[in-house]
MARBA-3410 file (N, C-alpha, C, O; in Angstrom, 1 decimal):
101
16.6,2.1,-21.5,15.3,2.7,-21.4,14.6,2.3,-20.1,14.6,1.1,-20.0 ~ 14.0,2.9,-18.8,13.8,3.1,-18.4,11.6,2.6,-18.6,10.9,3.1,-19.4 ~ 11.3,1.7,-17.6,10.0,0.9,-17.7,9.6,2.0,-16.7,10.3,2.7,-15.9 ~ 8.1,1.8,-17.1,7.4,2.5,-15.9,6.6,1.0,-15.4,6.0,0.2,-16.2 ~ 6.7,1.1,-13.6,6.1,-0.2,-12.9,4.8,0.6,-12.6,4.5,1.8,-12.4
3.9,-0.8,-12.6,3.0,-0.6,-12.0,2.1,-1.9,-11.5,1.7,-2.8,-12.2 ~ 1.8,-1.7,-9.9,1.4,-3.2,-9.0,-0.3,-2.9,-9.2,-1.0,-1.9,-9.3 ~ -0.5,-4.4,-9.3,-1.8,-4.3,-9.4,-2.5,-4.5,-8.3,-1.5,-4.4,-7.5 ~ -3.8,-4.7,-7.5,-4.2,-4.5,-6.2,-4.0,-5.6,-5.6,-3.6,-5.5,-4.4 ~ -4.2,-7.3,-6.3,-3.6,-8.2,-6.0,-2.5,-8.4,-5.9,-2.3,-8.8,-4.7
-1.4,-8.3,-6.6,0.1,-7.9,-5.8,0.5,-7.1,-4.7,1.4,-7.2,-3.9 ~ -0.8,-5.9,-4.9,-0.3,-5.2,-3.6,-0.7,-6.1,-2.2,0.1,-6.4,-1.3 ~ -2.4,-6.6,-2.5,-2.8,-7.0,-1.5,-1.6,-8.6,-0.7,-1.6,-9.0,0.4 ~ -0.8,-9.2,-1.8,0.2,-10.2,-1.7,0.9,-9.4,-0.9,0.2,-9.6,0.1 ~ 1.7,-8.8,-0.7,2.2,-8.1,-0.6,2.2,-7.8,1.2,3.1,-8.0,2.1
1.2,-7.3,1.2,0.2,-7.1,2.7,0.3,-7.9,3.4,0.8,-8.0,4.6 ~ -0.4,-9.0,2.4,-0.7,-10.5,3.5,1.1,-11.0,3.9,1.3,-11.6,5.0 ~ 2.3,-10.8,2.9,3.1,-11.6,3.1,4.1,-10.5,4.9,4.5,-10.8,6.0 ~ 4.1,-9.3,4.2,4.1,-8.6,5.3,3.6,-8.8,7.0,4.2,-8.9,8.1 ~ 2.5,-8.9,6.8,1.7,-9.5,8.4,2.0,-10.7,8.7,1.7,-11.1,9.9
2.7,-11.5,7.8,2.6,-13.0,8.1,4.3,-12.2,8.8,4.5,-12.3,10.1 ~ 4.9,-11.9,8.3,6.5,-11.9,8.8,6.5,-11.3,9.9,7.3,-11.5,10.8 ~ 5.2,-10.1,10.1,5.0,-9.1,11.2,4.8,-9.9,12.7,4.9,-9.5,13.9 ~ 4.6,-11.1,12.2,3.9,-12.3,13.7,5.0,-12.5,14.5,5.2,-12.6,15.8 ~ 6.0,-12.7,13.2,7.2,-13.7,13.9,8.1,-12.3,14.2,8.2,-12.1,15.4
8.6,-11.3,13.4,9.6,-10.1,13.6,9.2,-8.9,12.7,9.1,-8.6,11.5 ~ 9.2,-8.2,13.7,8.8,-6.6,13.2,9.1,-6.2,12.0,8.5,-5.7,11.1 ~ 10.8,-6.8,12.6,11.9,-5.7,11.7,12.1,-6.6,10.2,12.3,-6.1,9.1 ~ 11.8,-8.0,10.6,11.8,-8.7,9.6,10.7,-8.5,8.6,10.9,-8.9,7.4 ~ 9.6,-8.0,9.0,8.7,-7.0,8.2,9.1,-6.2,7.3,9.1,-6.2,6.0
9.3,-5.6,8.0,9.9,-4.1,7.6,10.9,-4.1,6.4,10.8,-3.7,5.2 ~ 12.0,-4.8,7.2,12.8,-4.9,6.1,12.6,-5.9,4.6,13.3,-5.7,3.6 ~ 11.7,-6.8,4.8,11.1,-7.9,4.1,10.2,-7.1,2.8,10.0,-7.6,1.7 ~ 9.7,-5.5,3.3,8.5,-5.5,2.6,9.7,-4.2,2.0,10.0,-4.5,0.8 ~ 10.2,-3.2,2.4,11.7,-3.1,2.3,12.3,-3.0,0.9,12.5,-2.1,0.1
12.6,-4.7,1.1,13.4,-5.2,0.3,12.6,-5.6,-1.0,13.2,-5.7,-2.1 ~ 11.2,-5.9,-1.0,10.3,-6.8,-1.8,9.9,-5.2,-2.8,9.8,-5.2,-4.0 ~ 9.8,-4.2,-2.1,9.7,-2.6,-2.8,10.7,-2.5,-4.2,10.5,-2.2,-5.4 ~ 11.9,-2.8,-3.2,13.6,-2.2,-4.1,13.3,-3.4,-5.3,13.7,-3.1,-6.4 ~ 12.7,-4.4,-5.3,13.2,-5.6,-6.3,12.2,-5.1,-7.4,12.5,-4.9,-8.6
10.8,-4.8,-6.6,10.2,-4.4,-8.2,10.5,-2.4,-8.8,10.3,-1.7,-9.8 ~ 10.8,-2.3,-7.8,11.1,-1.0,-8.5,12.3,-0.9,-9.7,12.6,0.0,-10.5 ~ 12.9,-2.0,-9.4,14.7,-2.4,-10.4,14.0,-2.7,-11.3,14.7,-2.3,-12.2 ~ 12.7,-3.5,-11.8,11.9,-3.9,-12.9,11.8,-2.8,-13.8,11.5,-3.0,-15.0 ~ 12.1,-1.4,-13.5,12.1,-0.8,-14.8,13.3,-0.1,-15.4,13.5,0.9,-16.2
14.2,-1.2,-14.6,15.2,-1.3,-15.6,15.6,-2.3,-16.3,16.7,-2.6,-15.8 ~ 15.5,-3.0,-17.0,16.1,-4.5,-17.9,15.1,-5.2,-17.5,15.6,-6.3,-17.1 ~ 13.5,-5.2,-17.4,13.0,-6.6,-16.7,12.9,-7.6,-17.3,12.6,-8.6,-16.8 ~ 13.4,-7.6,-19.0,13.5,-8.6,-19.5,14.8,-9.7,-19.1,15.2,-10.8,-19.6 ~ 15.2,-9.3,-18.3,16.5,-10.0,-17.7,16.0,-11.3,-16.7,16.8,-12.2,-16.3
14.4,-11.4,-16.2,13.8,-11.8,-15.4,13.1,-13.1,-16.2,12.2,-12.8,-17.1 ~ 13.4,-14.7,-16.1,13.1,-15.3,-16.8,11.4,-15.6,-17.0,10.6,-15.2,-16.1 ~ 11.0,-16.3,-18.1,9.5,-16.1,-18.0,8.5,-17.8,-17.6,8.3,-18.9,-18.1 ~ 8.2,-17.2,-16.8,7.6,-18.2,-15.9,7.0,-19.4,-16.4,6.1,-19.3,-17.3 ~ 7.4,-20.8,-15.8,7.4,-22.2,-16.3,5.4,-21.9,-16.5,5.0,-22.5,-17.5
4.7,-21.4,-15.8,3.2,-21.6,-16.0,3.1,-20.8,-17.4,2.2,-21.2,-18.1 ~ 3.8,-19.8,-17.9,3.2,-18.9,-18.9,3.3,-19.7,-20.2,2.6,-19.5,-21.2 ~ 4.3,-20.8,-20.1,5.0,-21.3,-21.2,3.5,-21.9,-22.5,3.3,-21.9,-23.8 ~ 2.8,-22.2,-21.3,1.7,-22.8,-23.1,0.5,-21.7,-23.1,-0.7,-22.0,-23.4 ~ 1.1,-20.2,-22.7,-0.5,-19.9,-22.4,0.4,-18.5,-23.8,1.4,-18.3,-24.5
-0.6,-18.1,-23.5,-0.7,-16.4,-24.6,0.6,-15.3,-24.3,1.5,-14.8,-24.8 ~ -0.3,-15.4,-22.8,0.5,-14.3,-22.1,2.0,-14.7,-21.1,2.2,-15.5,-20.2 ~ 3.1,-13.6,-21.8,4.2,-14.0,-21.5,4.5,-13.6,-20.3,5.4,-12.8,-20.5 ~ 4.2,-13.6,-18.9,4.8,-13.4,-17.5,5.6,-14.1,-17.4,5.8,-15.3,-17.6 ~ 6.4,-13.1,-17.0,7.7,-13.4,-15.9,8.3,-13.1,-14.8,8.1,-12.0,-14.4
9.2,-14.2,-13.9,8.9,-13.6,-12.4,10.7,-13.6,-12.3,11.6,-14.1,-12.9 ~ 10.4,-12.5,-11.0,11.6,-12.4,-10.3,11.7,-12.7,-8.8,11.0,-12.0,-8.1 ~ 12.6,-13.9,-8.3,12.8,-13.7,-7.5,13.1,-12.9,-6.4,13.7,-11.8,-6.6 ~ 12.8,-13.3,-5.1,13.1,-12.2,-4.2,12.7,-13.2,-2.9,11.7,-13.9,-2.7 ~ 13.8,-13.0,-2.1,14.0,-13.5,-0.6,13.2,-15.1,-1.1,13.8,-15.8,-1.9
11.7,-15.7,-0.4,11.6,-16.9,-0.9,9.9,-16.7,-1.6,9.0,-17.5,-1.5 ~ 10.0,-15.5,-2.2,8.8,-15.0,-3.2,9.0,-14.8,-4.7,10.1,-14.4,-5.1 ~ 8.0,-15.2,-5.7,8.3,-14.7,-7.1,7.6,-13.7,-7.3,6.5,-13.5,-6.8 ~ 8.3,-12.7,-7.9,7.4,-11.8,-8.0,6.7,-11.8,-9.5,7.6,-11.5,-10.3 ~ 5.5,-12.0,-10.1,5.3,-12.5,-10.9,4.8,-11.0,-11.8,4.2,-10.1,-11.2
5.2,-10.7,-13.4,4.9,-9.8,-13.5,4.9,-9.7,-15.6,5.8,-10.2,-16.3 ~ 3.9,-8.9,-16.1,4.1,-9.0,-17.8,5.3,-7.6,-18.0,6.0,-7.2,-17.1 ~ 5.2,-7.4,-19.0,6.1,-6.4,-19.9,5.1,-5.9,-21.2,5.0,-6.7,-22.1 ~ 4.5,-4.9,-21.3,3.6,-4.5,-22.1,4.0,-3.2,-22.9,3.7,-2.1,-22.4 ~ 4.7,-3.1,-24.0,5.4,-1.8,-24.4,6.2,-1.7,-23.7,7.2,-2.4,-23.6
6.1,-0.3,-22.6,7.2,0.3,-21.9,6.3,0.6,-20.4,6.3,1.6,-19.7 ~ 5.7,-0.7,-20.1,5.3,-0.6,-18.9,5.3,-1.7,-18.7,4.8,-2.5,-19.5 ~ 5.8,-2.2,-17.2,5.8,-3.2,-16.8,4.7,-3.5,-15.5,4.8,-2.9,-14.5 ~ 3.7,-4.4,-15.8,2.6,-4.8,-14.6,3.4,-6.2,-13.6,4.1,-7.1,-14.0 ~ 3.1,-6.0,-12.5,3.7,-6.6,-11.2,2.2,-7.2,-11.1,1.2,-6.5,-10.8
2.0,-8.5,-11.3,0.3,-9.4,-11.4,0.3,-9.9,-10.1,-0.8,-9.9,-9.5 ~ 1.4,-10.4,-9.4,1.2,-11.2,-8.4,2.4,-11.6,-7.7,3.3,-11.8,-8.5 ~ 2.6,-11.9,-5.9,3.7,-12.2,-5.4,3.3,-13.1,-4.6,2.7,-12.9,-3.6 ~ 3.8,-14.4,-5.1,3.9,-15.6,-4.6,5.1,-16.3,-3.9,6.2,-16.3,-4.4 ~ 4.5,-17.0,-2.6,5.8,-17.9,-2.2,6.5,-19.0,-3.1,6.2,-19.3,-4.2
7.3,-19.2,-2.7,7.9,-20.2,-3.8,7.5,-21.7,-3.1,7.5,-22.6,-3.9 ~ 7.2,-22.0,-1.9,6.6,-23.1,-1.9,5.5,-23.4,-2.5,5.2,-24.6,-2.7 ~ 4.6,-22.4,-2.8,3.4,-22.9,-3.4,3.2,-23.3,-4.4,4.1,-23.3,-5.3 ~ 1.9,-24.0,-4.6,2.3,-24.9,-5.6,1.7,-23.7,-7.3,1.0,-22.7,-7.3 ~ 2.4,-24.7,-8.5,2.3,-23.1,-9.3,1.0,-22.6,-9.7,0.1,-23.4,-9.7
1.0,-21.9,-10.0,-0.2,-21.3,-10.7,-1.1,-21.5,-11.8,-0.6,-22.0,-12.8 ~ -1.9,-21.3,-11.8,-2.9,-21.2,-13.1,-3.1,-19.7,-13.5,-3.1,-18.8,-12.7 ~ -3.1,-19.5,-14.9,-3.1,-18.3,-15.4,-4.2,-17.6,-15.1,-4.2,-16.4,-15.0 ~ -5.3,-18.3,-15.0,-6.5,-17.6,-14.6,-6.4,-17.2,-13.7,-7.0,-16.1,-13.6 ~ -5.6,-17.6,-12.6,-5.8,-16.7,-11.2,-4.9,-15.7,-11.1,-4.9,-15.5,-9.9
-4.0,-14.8,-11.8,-3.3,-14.1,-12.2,-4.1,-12.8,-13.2,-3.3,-11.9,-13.7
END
């Protein structure tokens, strides 16, 4: 069964910002970076349950889960047969609070 994705303005805007940050250092590394960060969530509407569910969701309601990609999570729910893309974070950072999601 086939998910329909859908990024929310905050992931997009993640998204943006992680793009320009790579744009400083290499164009192409952009490019290809933002690219590659496209192909990963567009694969989410196939199996995204395959994507484990994130150590912050564990005591909360809502079950997000992220997928990696390059040195980003891509953080994201499963609602029926659509899947929401919440937020794309570095993996250094430190983790999240559900509220800011």
């Amino acid at each position: 069964m086939a998910f329909s994705v859908e990024i929310t303005t905050r992931a997009k805007d993640d998204m943006e910002d992680a793009t320009r940050w790579y744009a400083r250092h290499s164009r192409d590394k952009a490019l290809l970076w933002s690219i590659g960060c496209q192909e990963a969530i567009e694969s989410l509407a196939d199996f995204p349950s395959r994507c484990p569910i994130a150590p912050e969701s564990r005591e909360d309601e809502r079950e997000v889960r992220h997928l990696l990609y390059d040195q980003h999570r891509i953080l994201f729910e499963i609602e029926d047969e659509t899947v929401t893309v919440l937020h794309i974070r570095h993996q250094k950072r430190q983790p999240f609070e559900m509220d800011e999601i």
